[in-house]
C-alpha positions as CSV (number, residue, x, y, z in Angstrom):
1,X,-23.0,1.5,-16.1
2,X,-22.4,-0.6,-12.6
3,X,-18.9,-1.6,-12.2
4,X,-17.8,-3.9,-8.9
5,X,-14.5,-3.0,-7.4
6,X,-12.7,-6.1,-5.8
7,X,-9.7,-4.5,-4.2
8,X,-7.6,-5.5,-1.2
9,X,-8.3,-4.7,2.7
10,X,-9.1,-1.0,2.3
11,X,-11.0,-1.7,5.5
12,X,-8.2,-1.9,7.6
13,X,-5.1,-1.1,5.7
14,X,-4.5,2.3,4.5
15,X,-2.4,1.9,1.9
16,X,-5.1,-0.2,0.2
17,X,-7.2,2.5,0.7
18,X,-4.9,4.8,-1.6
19,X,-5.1,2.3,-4.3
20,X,-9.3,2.3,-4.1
21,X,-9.5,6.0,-4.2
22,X,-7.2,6.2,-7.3
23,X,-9.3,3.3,-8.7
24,X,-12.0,5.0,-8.2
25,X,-11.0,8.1,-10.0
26,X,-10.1,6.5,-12.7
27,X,-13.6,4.6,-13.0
28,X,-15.6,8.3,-12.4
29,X,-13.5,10.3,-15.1
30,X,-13.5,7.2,-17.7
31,X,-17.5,6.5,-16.9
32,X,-19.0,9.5,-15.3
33,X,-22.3,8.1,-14.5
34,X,-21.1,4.6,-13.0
35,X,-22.5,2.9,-9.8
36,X,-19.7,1.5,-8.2
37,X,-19.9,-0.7,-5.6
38,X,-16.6,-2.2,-3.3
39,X,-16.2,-4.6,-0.7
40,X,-15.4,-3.4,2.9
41,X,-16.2,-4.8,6.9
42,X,-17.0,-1.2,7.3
43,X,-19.2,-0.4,4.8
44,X,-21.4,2.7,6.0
45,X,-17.9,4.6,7.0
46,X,-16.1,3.0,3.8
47,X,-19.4,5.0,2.0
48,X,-18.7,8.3,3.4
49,X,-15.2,8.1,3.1
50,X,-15.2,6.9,-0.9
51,X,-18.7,7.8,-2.0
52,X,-19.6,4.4,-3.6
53,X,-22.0,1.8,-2.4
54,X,-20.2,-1.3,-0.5
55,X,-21.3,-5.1,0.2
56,X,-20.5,-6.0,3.8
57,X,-17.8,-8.5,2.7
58,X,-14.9,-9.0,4.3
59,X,-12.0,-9.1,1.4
60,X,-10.8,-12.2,1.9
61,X,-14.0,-13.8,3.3
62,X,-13.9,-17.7,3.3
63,X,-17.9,-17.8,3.7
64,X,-19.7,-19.6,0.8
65,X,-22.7,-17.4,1.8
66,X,-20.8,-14.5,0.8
67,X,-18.7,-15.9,-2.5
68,X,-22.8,-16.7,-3.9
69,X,-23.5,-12.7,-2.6
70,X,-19.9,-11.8,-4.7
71,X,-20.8,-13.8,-7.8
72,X,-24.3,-12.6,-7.9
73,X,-23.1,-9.1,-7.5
74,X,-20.8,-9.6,-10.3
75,X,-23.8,-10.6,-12.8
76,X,-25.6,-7.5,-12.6
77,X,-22.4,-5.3,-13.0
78,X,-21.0,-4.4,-16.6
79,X,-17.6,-4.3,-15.3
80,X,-15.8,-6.3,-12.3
81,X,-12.3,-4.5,-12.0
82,X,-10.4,-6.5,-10.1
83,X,-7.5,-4.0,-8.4
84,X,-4.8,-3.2,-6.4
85,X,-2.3,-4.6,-4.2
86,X,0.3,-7.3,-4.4
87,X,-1.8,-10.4,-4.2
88,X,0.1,-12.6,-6.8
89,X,2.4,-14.3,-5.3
90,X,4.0,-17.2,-3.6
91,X,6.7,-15.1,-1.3
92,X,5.1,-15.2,1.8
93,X,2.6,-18.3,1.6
94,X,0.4,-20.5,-1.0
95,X,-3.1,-20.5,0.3
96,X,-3.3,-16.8,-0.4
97,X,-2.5,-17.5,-4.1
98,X,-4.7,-20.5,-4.5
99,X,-7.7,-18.1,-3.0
100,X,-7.6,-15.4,-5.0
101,X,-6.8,-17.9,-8.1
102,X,-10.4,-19.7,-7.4
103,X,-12.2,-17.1,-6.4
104,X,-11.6,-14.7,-9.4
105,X,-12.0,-17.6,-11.3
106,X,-15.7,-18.3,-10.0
107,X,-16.3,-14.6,-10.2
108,X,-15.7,-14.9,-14.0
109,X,-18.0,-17.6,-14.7
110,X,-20.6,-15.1,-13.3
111,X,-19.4,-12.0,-15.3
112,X,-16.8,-12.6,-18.2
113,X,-16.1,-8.5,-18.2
114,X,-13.3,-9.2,-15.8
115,X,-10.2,-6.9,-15.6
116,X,-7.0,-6.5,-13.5
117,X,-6.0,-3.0,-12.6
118,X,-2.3,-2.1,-11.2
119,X,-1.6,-5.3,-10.0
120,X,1.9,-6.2,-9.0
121,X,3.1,-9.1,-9.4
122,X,5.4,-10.3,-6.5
123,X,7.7,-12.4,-6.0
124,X,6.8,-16.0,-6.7
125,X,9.4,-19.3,-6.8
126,X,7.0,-22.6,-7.6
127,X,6.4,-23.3,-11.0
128,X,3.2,-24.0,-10.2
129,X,2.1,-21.0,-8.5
130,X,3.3,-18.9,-12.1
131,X,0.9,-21.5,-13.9
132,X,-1.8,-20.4,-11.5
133,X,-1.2,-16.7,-11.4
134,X,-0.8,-17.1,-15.8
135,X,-4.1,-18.8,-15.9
136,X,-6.2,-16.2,-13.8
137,X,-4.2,-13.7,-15.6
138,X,-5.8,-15.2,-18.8
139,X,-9.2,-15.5,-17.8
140,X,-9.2,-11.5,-17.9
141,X,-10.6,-9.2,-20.7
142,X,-7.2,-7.0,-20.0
143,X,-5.0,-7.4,-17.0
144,X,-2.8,-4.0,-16.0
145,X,0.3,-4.5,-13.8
146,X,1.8,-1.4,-12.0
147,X,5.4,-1.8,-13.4
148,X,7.2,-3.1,-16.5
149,X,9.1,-6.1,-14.1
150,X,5.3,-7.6,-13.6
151,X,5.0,-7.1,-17.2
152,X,7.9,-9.0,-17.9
153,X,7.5,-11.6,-15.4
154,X,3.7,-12.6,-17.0
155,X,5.1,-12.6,-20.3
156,X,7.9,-14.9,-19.6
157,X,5.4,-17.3,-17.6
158,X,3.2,-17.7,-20.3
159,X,0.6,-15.0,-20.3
160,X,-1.1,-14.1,-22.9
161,X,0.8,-10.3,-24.2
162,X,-2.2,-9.1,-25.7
163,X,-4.0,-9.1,-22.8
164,X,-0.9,-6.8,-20.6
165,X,-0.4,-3.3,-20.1
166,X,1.3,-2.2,-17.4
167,X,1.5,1.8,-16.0
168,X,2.2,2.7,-12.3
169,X,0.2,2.5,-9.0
170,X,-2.9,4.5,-9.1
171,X,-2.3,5.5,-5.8
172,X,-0.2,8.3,-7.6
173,X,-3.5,9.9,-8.9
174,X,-5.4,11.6,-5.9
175,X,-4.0,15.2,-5.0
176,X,-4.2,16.4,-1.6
177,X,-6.2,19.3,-0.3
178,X,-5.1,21.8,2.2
179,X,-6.0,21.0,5.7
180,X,-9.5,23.0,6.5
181,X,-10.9,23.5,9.6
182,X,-12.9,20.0,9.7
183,X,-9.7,18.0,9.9
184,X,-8.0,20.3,12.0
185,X,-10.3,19.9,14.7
186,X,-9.8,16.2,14.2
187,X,-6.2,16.1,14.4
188,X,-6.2,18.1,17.5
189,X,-8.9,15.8,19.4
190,X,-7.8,12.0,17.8
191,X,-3.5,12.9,18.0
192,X,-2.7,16.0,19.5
193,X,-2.0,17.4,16.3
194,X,-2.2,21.5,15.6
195,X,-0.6,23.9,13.2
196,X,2.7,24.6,15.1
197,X,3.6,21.3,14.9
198,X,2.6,20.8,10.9
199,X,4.9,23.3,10.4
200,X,7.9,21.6,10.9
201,X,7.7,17.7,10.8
202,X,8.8,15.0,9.4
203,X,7.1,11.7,8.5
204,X,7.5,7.6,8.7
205,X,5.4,4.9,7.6
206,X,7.2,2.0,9.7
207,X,6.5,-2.2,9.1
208,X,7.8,-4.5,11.2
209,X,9.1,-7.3,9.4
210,X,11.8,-10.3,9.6
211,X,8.8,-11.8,11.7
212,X,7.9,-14.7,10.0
213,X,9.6,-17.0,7.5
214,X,8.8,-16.4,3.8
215,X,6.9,-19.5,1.9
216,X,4.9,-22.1,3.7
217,X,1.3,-22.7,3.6
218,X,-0.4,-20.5,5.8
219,X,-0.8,-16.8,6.2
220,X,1.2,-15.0,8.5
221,X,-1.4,-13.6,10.3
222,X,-3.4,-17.0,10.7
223,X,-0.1,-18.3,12.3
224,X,0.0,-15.6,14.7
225,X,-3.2,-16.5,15.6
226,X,-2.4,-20.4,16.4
227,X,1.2,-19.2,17.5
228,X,-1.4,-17.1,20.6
229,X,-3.3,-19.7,21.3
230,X,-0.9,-21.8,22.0
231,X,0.7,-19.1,23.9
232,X,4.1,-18.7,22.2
233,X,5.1,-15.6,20.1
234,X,6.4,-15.5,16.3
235,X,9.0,-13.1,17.2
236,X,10.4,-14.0,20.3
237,X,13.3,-15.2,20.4
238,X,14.2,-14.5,16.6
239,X,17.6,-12.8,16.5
240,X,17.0,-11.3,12.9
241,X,13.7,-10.0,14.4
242,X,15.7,-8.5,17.4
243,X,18.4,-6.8,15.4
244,X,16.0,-5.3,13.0
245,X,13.8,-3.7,15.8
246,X,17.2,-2.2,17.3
247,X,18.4,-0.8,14.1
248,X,15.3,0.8,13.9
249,X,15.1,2.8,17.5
250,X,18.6,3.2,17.0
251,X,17.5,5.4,13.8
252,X,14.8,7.6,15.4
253,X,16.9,8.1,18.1
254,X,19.5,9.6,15.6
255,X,17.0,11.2,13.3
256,X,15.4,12.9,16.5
257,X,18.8,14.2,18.0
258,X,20.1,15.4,14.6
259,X,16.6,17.4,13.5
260,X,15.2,20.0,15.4
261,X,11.8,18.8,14.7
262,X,8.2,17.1,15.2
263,X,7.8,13.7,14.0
264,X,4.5,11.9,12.9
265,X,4.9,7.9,12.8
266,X,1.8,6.8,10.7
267,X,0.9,3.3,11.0
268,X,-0.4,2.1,7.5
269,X,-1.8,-1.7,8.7
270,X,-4.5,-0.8,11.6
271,X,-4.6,-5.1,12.0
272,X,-0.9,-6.0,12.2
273,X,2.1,-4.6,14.6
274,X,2.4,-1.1,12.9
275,X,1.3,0.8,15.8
276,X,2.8,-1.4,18.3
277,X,6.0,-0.6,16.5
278,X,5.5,3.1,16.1
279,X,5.0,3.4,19.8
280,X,7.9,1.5,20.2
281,X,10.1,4.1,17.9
282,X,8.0,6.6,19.9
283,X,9.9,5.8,23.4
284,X,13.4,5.8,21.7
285,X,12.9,8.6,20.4
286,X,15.5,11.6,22.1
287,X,12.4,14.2,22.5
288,X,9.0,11.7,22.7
289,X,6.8,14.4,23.8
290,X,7.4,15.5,19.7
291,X,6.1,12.2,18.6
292,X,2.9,11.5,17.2
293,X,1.7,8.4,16.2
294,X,-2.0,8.2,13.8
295,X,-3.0,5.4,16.0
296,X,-6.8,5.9,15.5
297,X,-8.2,4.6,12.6
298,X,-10.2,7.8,11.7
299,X,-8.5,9.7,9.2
300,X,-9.9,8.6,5.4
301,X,-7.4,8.0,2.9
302,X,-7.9,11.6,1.2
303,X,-7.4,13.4,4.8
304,X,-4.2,11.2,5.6
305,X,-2.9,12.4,2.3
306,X,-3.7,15.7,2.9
307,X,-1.8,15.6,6.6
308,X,1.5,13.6,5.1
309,X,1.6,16.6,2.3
310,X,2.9,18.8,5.4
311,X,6.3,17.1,6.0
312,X,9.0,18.6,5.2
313,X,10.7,14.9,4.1
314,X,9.5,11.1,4.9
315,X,11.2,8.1,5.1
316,X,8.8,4.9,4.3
317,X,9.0,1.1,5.2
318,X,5.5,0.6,4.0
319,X,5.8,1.4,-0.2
320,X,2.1,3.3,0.1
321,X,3.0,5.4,3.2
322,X,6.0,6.6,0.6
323,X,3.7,6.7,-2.5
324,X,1.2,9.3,-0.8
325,X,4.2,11.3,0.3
326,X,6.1,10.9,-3.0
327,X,2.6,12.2,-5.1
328,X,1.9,14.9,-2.9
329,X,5.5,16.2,-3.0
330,X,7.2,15.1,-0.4
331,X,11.1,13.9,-0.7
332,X,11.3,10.2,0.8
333,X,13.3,7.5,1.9
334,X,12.2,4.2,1.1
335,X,13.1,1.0,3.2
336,X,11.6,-1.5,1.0
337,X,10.8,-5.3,2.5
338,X,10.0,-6.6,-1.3
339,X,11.1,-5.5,-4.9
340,X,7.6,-3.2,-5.5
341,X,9.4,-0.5,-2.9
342,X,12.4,-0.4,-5.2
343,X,11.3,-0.5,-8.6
344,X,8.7,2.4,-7.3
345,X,11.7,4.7,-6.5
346,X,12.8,3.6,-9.9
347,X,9.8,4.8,-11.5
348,X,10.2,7.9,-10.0
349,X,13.9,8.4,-10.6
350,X,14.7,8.1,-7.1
351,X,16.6,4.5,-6.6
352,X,19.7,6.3,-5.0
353,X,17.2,7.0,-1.8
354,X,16.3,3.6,-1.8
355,X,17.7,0.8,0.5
356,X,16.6,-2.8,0.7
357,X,15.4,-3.6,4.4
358,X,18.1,-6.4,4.7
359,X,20.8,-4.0,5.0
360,X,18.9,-3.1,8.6
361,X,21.1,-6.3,9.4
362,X,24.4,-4.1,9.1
363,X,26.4,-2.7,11.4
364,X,26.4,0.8,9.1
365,X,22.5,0.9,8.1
366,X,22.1,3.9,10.6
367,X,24.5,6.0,8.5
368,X,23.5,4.8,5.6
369,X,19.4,5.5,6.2
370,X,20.7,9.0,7.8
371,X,23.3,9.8,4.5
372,X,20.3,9.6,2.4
373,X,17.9,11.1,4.4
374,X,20.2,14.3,4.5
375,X,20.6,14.2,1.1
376,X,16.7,14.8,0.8
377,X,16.3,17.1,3.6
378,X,19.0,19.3,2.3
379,X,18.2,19.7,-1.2
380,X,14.1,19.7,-0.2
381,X,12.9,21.8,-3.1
382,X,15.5,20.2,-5.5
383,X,13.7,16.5,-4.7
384,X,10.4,18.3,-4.5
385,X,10.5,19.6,-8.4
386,X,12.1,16.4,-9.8
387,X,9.0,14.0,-7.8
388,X,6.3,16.4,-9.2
389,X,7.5,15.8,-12.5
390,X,8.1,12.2,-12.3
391,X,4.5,12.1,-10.8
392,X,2.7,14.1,-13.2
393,X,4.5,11.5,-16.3
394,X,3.2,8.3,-13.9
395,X,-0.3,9.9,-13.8
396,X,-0.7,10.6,-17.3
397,X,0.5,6.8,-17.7
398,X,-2.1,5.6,-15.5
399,X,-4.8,7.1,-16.7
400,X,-3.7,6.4,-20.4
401,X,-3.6,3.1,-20.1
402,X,-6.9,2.7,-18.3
403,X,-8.3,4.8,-20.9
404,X,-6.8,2.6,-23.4
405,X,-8.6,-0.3,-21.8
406,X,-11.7,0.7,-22.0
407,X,-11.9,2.6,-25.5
408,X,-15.0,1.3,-27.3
């Protein structure tokens, strides 16, 4: 059995990385003796870090050379799982739909055993863009979304029903391990990380955002791009941008005062303005000398899982920094830029500590992020018992319906 795993930029963005390794679970339990084989920009580290074979391909690579090296390594595989992510959509710009529409599509000229695993389906305004996401949808053996509102939304576009299933994120799968010596040593030399300060921390997984205007044509980062060469800046000068960023050190300063505690800022995207953010959280901060920020990209997705299971609580802009923490017990907070953040914290029974990142525009979102943070923190092993529970249902869900999938 050789299965080819397309997934997002688990090169450079760690919470792709905690879709791939559920992915890949899944794949290794359902077909014990596969050969997998992913796409990464850093393929020998990707290959110690997963333990599956990858073609030096960038995820989104616009080379011809490499679609003919993608297609040809979807002939010779039994299985091309196509999963992860939120890359259906129109929200933030077309050209992203339209690629991932025609390339999929090529790749299943060259292998018809094409399948979409956990997929959510964001949110998209153009009729035309639902025709396009139905129609690659269809040219799937079985397409699984990671929520029920996906479901929905294909079903009332026009897919086809028999080809849906829906479950949750696989990120939910992978368990963490207890921190052994290996990592320790590498949390004390790459962050200045030892065990007196995983005692007692807390976690966040920031994102800047209200940086760019939803819709258009061209990907945000390729405008930031143009937008430097041209020597002007996206964000300057963006009032919504500048309140959002203020609310936010306003927070950790709060947060910092009213906890006698460490905190850890993990940046999830190592290619967009996470860590410039975090170390922006860092200086407003009341104690900074308790900050640390995972700025190096050296920690695989099993050992960053492994170091969020520590905190004592989290509170999560990015929906995968609060999906680790959520399925390795930690009580969270979730911030959520799009609907997947919300209807996550639904899943897990949890919507009352969720808050949609447009009420960072109120004068109140401070109290409001700290109310809910206290409620977490307080009750700890309360929130603790009722996640574990809600995780071990969403796990059993996953792996059912990938089971299901592939049931001969």
């Amino acid at each position: 059995m050789k299965v080819l795993l397309i997934n997002s930029d688990l090169a450079k963005n760690r919470g792709d990385r905690a879709i791939a390794e559920g992915n890949i679970d899944l794949i290794k339990a359902r077909f014990p003796k596969a050969k997998i084989t992913g796409l990464s920009q850093e393929p020998k580290r990707d290959k110690r870090w997963f333990g599956i074979d990858f073609l030096d391909m960038n995820f989104q690579s616009l080379s011809p050379v490499d679609m003919v090296r993608l297609m040809r390594e979807a002939r010779r595989s039994d299985i091309v799982l196509w999963g992860g992510g939120e890359i259906l959509k129109d929200y933030t710009n077309k050209t992203a739909l339209w690629y991932w529409v025609g390339k999929m599509k090529l790749v299943s000229l060259a292998n018809p055993n094409l399948y979409g695993a956990y997929q959510g389906i964001g949110p998209t305004k153009a009729d035309s863009s639902k025709r396009l996401i139905v129609s690659v949808v269809n040219r799937t053996r079985k397409f699984i979304v990671r929520d029920r509102e996906s479901y929905e939304k294909l079903i009332d576009w026009g897919a086809d029903e028999s080809r849906l299933a829906y479950a949750s994120d696989p990120a939910v799968l992978p368990k963490p391990s207890k921190i052994d010596a290996k990592l320790a040593r590498k949390l004390k030399r790459d962050f200045d990380i030892d065990e007196e300060f995983l005692k007692n921390f807390i976690a966040i997984g920031p994102r800047d955002w209200f940086h760019y205007k939803p819709g258009g044509l061209i990907p945000f980062k390729y405008k930031q791009k143009l937008y430097g060469l041209l020597g002007k800046s996206l964000t300057k000068d963006n009032p919504t941008h500048d309140k959002y960023i203020a609310q936010l050190t306003a927070a950790i300063g709060e947060l910092s005062k009213k906890y006698d505690t460490n905190i850890l800022i993990t940046p999830m995207h190592m290619e967009e303005s996470d860590t410039e953010l975090a170390e922006l959280l860092r200086k407003h901060s009341s104690n900074p000398a308790r900050v640390r920020i995972l700025k190096k990209d050296t920690l695989s997705a099993s050992e960053l899982r492994s170091v969020i299971a520590r905190a004592q609580a989290m509170i999560g802009f990015r929906l995968h920094s609060n999906i680790i923490g959520v399925s390795a017990g930690v009580p969270s907070v979730n911030v959520y830029y799009v609907d997947k953040g919300r209807v996550f914290f639904d899943q897990i029974g949890m919507s009352q500590y969720a808050l949609p990142i447009e009420a960072t525009l109120e004068d109140d979102f401070v109290t409001r992020l700290i109310d809910r943070f206290d409620a977490i923190y307080n009750d700890r092993a309360g929130v603790k018992k009722a996640i574990n529970q809600a995780t071990a249902k969403l796990r059993r869900q996953v792996k059912q319906s990938f089971n299901d999938t592939f049931t001969d």
